[in-house]
C-alpha positions in Angstrom: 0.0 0.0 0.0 1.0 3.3 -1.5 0.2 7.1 -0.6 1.0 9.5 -4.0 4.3 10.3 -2.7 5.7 7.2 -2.2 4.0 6.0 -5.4 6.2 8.6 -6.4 8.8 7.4 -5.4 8.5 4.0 -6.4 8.3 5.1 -9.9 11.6 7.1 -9.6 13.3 4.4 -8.4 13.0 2.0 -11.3 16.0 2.2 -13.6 14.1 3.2 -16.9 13.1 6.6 -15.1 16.7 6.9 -14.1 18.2 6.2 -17.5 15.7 8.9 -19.0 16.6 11.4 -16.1 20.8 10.5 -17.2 20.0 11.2 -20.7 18.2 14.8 -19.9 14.4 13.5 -19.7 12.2 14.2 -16.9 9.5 11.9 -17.6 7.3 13.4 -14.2 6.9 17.0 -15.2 5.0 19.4 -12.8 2.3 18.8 -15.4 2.3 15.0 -14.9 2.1 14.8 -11.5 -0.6 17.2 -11.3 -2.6 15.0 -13.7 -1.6 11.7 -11.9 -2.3 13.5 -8.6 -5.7 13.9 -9.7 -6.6 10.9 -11.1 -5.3 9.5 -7.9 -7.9 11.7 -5.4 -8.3 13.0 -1.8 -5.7 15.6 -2.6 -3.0 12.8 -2.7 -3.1 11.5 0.8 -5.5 8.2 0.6 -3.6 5.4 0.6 -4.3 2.6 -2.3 -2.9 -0.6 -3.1 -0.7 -1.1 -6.0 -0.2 -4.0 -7.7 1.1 -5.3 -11.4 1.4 -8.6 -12.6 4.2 -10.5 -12.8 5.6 -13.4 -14.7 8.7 -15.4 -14.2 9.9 -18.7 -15.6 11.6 -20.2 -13.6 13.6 -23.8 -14.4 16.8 -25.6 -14.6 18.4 -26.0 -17.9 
């Protein structure tokens, strides 16, 4: 479970944001966090689970 911030966060941390960042690109403008911001509601503060799939294969060659 996630408030905005630290979804925030999470999202900065993954290496593809970084590599754009390196390389010049902020890929969470002012402008896209106040769009994400609002899609996420209460102002930011509720807290929300966050979740993606994931798929591994897994096995001994």
């Amino acid at each position: 479970e996630l408030g905005f911030e630290g979804y925030l966060s999470l999202i900065r941390s993954w290496s593809a944001y970084q590599i754009a960042k390196g390389k010049g690109v902020e890929l969470l403008d002012d402008e896209t966090v106040a769009r994400l911001k609002e899609a996420w509601g209460s102002s930011g503060e509720e807290v929300k689970t966050v979740s993606w799939p994931l798929f591994l294969r897994i096995g001994v060659v």
